[in-house]
C-alpha positions in Angstrom: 42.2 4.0 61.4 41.5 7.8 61.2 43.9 8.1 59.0 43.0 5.2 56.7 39.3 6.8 56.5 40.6 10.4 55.5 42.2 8.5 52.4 39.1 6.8 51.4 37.5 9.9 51.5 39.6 12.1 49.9 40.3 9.1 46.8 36.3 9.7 46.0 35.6 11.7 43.5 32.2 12.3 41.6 31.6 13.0 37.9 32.6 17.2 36.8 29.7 19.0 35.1 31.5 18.8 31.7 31.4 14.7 31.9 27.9 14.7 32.5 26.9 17.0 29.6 28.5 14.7 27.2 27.0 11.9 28.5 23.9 13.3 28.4 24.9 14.9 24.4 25.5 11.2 24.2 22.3 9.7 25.1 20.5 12.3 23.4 22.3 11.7 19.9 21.6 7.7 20.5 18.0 8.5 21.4 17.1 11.0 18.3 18.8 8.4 15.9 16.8 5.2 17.4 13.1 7.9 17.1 14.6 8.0 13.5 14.8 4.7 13.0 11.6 3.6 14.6 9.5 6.3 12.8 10.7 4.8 9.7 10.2 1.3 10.1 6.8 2.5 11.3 6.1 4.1 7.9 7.6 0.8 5.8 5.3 -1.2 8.2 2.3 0.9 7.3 2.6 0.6 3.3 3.1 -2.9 3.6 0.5 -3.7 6.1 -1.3 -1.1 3.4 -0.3 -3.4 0.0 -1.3 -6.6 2.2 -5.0 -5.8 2.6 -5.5 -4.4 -1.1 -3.6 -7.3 -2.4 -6.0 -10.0 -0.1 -8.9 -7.8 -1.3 -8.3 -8.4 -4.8 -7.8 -12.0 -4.1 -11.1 -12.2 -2.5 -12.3 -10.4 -5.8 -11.5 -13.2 -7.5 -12.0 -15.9 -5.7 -15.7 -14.7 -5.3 -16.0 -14.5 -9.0 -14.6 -17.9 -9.6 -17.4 -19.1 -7.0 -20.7 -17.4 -7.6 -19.5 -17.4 -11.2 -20.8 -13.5 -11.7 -18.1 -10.4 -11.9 -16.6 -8.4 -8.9 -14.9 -5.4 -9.7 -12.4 -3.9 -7.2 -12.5 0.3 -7.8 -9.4 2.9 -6.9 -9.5 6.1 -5.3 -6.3 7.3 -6.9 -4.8 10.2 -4.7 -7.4 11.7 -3.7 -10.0 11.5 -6.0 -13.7 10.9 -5.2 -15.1 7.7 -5.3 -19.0 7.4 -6.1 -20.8 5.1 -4.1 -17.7 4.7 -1.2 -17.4 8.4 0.3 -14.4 8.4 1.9 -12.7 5.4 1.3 -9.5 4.4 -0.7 -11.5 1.6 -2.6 -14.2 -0.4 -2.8 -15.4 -4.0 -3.9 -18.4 -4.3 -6.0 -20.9 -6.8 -6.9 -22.0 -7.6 -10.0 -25.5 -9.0 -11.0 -24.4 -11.0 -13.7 -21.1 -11.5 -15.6 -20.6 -9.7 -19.0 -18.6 -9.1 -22.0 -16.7 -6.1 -23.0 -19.9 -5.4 -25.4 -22.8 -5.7 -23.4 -24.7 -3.2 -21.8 -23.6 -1.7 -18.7 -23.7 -3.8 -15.7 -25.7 -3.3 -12.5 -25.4 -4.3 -8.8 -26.1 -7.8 -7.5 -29.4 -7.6 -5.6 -29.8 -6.8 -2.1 -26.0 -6.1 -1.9 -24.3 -2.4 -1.2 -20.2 -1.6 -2.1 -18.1 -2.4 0.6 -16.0 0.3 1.4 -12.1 -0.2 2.3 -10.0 2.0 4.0 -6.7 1.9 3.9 -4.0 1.7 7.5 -3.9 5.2 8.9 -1.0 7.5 6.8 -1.2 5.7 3.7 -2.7 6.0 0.5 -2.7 4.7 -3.2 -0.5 6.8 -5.4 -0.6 5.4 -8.8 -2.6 3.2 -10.4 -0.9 1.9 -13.9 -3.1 -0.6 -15.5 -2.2 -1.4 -18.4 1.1 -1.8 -20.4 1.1 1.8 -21.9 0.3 3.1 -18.7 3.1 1.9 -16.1 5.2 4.8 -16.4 8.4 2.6 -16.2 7.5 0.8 -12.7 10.2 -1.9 -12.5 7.5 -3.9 -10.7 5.1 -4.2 -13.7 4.7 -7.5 -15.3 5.3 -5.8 -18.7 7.3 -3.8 -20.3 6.5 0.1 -20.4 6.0 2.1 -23.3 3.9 5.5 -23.7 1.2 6.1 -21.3 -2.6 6.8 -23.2 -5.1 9.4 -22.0 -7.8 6.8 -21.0 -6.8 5.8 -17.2 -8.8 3.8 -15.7 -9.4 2.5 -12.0 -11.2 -0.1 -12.1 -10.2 -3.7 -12.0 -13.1 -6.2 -12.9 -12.5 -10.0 -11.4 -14.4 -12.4 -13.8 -16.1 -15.3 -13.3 -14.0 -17.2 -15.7 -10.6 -16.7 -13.7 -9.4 -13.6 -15.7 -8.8 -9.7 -14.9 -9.4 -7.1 -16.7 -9.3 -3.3 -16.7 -12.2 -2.6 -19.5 -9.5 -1.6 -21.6 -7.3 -3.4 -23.5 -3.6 -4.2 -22.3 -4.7 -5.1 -18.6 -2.1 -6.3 -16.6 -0.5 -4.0 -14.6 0.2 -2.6 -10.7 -1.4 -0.6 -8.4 0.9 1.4 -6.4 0.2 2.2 -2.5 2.6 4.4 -0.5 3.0 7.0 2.1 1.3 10.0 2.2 4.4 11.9 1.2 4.9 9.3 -1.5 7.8 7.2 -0.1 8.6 4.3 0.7 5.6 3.2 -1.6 4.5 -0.9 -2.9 3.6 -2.0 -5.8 0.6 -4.9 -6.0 0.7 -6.1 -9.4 -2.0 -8.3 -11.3 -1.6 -10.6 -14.1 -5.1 -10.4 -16.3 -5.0 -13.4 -18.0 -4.7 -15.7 -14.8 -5.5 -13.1 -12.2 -2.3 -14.0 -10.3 -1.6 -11.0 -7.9 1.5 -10.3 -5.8 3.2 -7.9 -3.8 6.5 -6.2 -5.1 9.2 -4.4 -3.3 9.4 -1.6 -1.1 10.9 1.4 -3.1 12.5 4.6 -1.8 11.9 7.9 -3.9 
């Protein structure tokens, strides 16, 4: 019996120091590659929670110039740049008092309502705003073909009452482009002025 228990014992061995540092090399190699992987999907989750809400808030646009049959406009902060009326937020939806044509005067706030500031998810922002055929600087999401990009940018989408979209410049179908704040991955929402049809393109990786 004594014998039989000095074999047991002496057959046990534990792990050496050099197999535990690998395994724990291991773990730590696994571990840093799945923090990887989650910080990324984080980021694509952002810009397309990010391309979700501006895309819904253009819809509404339009759907509430359909129905009170007077003009919405939906303006851009594009990277950064101030936006009067909204401090501190990535857009904002407008009003209008009446709807107009391209020649009237310039419009004014519905009554008794203030712009409704938007704010984009946390870490994302929108990048480019290319409204208009000359101005998509060859996104392979816009609905047409690009050619040279004119001085006159604009960032303002106006919903009208009659259905359409347009950018108070000629040529106004286009996509507004939301990404990171380093600028990858980044989403396209592009709009369709003649029906006002608006959807979400892919994620892209610069």
């Amino acid at each position: 019996m004594r014998g039989t228990r000095s074999t047991i014992r002496n057959d046990e061995r534990g792990y050496t120091l050099p197999e535990v540092l690998t395994a724990v090399a291991i773990a730590g190699i696994l571990t840093a590659i799945a923090v990887i992987i989650f910080l990324a999907l984080l980021e694509r989750w952002r810009v397309e929670a990010a391309a979700d809400q501006l895309a819904s808030d253009m819809r509404l646009a339009h759907s509430s110039a359909t129905q009170g049959l007077t003009d919405w406009r939906v303006v851009m902060r594009h990277d950064g740049a101030p936006l009067a009326g909204c401090s501190g937020a990535d857009y904002c939806l407008l009003e209008l008092k009446t709807a107009y044509d391209a020649d009237d005067a310039s419009p004014s706030l519905a009554p008794g309502t203030h712009p409704s500031p938007r704010q984009l998810p946390h870490g994302t922002k929108i990048r480019e705003v290319s409204f208009d055929p000359d101005c998509s600087g060859g996104d392979p999401d816009a609905v047409v073909a690009p050619s040279l990009c004119g001085p006159e940018a604009t960032r303002t989408l106006e919903f009208n009452s009659n259905g359409t979209v347009r950018t108070l410049r000629p040529g106004t179908s286009g996509t507004v482009r939301v990404s990171s704040d380093d600028g990858s991955p980044s989403c396209g929402v592009v709009f369709q002025a003649s029906t006002a049809r608006i959807r979400i393109g892919e994620i892209v990786y610069v």
